[in-house]
RODO-2510 file (C-alpha; in nm, 4 decimals, decimal comma):
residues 237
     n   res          X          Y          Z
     1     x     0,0000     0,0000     0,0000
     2     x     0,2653     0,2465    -0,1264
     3     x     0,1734     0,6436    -0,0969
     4     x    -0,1232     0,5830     0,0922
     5     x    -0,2847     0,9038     0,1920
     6     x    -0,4349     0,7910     0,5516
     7     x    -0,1037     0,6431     0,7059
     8     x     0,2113     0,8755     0,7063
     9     x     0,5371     0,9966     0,9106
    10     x     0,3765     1,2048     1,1749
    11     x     0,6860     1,4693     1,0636
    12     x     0,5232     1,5138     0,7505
    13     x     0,1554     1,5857     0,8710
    14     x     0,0171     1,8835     1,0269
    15     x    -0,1628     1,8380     1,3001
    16     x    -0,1795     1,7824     1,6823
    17     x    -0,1605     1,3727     1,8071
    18     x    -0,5049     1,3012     1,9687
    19     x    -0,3154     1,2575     2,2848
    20     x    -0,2027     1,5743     2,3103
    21     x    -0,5153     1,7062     2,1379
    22     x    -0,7746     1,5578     2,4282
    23     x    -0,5586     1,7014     2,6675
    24     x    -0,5132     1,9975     2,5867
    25     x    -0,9295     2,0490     2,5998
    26     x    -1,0979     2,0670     2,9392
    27     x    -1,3822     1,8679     2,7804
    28     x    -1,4302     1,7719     2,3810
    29     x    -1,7215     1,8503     2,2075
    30     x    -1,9750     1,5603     2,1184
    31     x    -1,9838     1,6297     1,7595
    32     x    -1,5928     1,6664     1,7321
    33     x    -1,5881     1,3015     1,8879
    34     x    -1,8193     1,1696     1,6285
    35     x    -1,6102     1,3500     1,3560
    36     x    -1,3148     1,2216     1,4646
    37     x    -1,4347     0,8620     1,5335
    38     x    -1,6015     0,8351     1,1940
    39     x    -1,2682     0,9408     0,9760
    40     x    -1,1064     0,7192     1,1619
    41     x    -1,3329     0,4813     1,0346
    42     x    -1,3261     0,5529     0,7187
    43     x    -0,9801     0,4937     0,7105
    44     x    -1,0108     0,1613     0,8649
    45     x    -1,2122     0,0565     0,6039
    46     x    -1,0089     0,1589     0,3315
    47     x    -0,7353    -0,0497     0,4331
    48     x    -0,9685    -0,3579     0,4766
    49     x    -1,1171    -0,3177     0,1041
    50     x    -0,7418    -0,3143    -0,0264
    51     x    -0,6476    -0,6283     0,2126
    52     x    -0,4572    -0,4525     0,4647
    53     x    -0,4927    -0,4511     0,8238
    54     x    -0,3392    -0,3197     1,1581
    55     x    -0,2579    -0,4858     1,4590
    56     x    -0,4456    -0,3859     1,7907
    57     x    -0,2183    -0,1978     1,9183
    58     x    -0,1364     0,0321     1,6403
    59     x    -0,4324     0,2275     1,6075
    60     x    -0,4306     0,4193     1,9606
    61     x    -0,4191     0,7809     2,0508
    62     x    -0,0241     0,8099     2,0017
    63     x    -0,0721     0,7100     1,6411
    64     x    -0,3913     0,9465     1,5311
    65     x    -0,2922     1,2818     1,4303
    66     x    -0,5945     1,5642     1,4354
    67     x    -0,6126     1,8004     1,1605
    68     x    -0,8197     2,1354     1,0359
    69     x    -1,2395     2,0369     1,0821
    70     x    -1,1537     1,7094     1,2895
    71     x    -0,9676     1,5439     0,9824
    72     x    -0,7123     1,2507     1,0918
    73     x    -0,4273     1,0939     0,9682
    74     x    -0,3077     0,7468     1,1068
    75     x     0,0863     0,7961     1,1676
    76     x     0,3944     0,6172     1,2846
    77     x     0,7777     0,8619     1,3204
    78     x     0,9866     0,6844     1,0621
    79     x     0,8777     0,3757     0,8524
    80     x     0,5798     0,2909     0,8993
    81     x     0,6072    -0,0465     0,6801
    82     x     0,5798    -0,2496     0,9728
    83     x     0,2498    -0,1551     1,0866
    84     x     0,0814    -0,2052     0,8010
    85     x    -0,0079    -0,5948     0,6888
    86     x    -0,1549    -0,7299     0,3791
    87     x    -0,3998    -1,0545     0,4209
    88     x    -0,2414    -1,2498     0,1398
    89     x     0,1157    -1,2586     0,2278
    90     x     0,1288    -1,5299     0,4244
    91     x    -0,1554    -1,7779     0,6351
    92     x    -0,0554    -1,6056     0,9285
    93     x    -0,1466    -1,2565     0,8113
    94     x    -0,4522    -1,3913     0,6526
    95     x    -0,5691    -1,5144     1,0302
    96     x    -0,4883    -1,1734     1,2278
    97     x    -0,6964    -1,0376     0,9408
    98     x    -0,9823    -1,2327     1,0122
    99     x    -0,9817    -1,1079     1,3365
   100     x    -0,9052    -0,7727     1,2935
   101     x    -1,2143    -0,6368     1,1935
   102     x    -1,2823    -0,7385     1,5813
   103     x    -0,9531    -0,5757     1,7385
   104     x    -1,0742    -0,2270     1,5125
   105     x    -1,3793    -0,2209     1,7075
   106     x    -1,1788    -0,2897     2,0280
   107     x    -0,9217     0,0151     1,8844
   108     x    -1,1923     0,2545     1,7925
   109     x    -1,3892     0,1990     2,1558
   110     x    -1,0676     0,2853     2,3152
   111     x    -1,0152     0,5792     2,1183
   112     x    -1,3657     0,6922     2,1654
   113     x    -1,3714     0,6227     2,5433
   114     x    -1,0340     0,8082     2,5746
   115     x    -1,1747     1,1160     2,4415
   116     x    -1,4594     1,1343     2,6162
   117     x    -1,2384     1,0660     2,9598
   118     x    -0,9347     1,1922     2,8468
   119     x    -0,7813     0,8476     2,9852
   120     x    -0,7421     0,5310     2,7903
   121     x    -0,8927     0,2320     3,0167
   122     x    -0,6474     0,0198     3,2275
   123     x    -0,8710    -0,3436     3,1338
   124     x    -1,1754    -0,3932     2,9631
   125     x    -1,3899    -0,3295     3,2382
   126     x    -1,3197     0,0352     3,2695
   127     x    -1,5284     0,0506     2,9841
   128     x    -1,8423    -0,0351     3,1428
   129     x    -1,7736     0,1507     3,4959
   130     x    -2,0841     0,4474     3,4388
   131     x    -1,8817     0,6552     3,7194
   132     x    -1,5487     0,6746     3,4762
   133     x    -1,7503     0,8699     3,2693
   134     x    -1,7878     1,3203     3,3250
   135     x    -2,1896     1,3823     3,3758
   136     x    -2,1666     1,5609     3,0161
   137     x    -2,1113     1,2713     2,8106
   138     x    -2,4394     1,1483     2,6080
   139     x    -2,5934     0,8168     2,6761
   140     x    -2,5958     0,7285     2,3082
   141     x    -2,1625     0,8047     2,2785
   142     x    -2,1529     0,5617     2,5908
   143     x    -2,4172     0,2909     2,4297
   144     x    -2,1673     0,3264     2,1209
   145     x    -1,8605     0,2474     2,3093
   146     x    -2,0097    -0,0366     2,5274
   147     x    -2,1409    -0,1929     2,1562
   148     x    -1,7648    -0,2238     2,0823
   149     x    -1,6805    -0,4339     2,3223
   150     x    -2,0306    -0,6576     2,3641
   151     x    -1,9326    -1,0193     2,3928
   152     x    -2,3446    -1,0516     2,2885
   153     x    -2,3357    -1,1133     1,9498
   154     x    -2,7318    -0,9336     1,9549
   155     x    -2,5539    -0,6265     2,0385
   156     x    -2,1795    -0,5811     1,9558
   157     x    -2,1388    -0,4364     1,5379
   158     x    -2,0258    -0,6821     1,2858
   159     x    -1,8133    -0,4651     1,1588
   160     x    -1,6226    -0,1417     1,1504
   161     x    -1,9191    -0,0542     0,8845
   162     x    -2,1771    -0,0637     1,1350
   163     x    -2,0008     0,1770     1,4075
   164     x    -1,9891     0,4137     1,0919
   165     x    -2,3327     0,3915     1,0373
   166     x    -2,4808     0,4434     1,4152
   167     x    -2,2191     0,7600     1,4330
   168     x    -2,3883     0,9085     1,1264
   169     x    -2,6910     0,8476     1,2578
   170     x    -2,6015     1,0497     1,4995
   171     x    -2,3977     1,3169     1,3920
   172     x    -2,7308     1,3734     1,1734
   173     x    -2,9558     1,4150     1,4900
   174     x    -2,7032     1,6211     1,7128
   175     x    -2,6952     1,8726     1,4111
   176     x    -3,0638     1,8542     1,3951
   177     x    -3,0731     1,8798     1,8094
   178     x    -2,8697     2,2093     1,7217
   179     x    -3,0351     2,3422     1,5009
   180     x    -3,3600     2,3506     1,6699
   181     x    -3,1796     2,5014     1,9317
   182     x    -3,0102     2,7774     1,7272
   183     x    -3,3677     2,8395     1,5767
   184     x    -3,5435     2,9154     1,9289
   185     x    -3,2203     3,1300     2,0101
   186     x    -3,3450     3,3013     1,6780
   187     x    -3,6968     3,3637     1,7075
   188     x    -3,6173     3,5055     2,0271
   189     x    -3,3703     3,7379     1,9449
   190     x    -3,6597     3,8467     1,6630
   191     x    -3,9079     3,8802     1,9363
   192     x    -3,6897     4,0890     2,1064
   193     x    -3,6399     4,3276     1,8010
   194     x    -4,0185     4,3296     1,7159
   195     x    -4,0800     4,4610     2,0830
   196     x    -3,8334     4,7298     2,0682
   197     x    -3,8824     4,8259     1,6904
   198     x    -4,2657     4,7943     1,7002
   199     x    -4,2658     4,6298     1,3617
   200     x    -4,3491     4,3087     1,2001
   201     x    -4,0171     4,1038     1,1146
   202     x    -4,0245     3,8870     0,8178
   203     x    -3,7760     3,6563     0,7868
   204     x    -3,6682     3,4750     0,4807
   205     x    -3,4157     3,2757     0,6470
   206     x    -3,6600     3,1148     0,9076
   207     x    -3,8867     3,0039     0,6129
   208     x    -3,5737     2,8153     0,4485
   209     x    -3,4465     2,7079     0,7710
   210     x    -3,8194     2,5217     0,8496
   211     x    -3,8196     2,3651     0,5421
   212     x    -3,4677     2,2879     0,5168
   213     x    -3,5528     2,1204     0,9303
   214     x    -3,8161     1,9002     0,7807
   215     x    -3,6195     1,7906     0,4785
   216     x    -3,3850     1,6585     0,7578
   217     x    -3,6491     1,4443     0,9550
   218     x    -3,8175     1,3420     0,6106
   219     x    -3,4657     1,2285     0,5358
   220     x    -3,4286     1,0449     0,8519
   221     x    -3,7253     0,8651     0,9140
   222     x    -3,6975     0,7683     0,5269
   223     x    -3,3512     0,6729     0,4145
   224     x    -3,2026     0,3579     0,5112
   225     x    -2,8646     0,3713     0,7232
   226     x    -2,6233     0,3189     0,3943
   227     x    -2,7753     0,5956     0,2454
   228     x    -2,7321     0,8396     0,5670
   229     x    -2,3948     0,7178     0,5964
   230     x    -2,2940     0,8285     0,2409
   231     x    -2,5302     1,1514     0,3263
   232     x    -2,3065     1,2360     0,6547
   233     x    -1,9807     1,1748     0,4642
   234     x    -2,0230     1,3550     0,1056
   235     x    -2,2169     1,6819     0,3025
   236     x    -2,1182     1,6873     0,6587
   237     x    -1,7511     1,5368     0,6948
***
């Protein structure tokens, strides 16, 4: 996988390591978690459809660098050869790859539960201890996290796929939670003006805004999850 765009030298990227990134935050913003996860899932992918996989402990937050708008990069300092492995080179590397799609899930459940601590989890366990977690992280990010690491096979993902398409789920309703949101903030703000102007305020921009809102919960409640996923990636990452 020679040039590859999604795995460089860190010295060559710029950008801040997640590590240093998290820390540096007194708290991280839902939506910049979601963003974050889901590139790092696309990128994950894209090495499975070209038969290359990493090894557990390769994709952590000393390896993810964060760019501009919550882009990432997956880096190593020097070669990075050696963390990359192709299924077909030998029968060993095509059995780590058959489990790999597992240890991503594992990978991207740390990740996620490190930025929404701002620690990465000493066993397993950590990840299901509710008091671990600040009182300002959503149930759903939690629900996601726990699914990562569900021995129940009614409940974990199959695949890195699947995380990808719960995130955009909810990436999509967080910017429809906001939105709402920003639109009371509005109409307040108008009221406001009305009282003090003693005029009637027409606004354009609420009209679009409406129907724009209900195109989103059309879209929603209609489209299936592949087709939000694509939505989330070609409009919103």
């Amino acid at each position: 996988m020679n040039n590859t765009r999604d795995f460089e030298d860190k010295q060559r990227v710029e950008g801040e390591l997640l590590e240093d990134y998290i820390r540096g935050k007194e708290e991280l913003d839902l939506y910049e978690i979601y963003k974050i996860t889901l590139n790092l899932c696309n990128i994950v992918e894209e090495f499975h459809k070209k038969d290359f996989f990493l090894t557990l402990r390769e994709l952590n937050p000393h390896n993810v660098i964060v760019m501009e708008s919550n882009q990432v990069k997956i880096v190593e300092k020097g070669d990075y050869s050696h963390m990359l492995y192709n299924k077909n080179d030998s029968l060993r590397n095509y059995r780590l790859w058959k489990f790999s799609k597992q240890n991503d899930l594992y990978s991207l459940g740390k990740i996620m539960y490190f930025m929404a601590t701002g620690k990465l989890p000493h066993t397993v366990l950590d990840i299901f201890i509710e008091d671990n977690y600040p009182e300002n992280i959503d149930k759903n990010l939690k629900n996601i996290i726990y699914r990562c690491f569900e021995g129940n096979d009614k409940n974990t993902y199959f695949s890195v796929e699947d995380l990808s398409k719960e995130i955009s789920m909810e990436i999509l309703k967080y910017i429809k939670h906001k939105e709402i949101i920003n639109l009371n903030n509005l109409n307040v703000e108008m009221a406001v003006a009305r009282q003090r102007r003693r005029v009637k305020i027409k606004s354009n921009k609420i009209i679009d805004f409406n129907k724009g809102l209900n195109y989103l919960k059309e879209f929603i409640t209609k489209a299936g999850a592949k087709d939000i996923l694509v939505f989330v990636r070609n409009h919103i990452l």
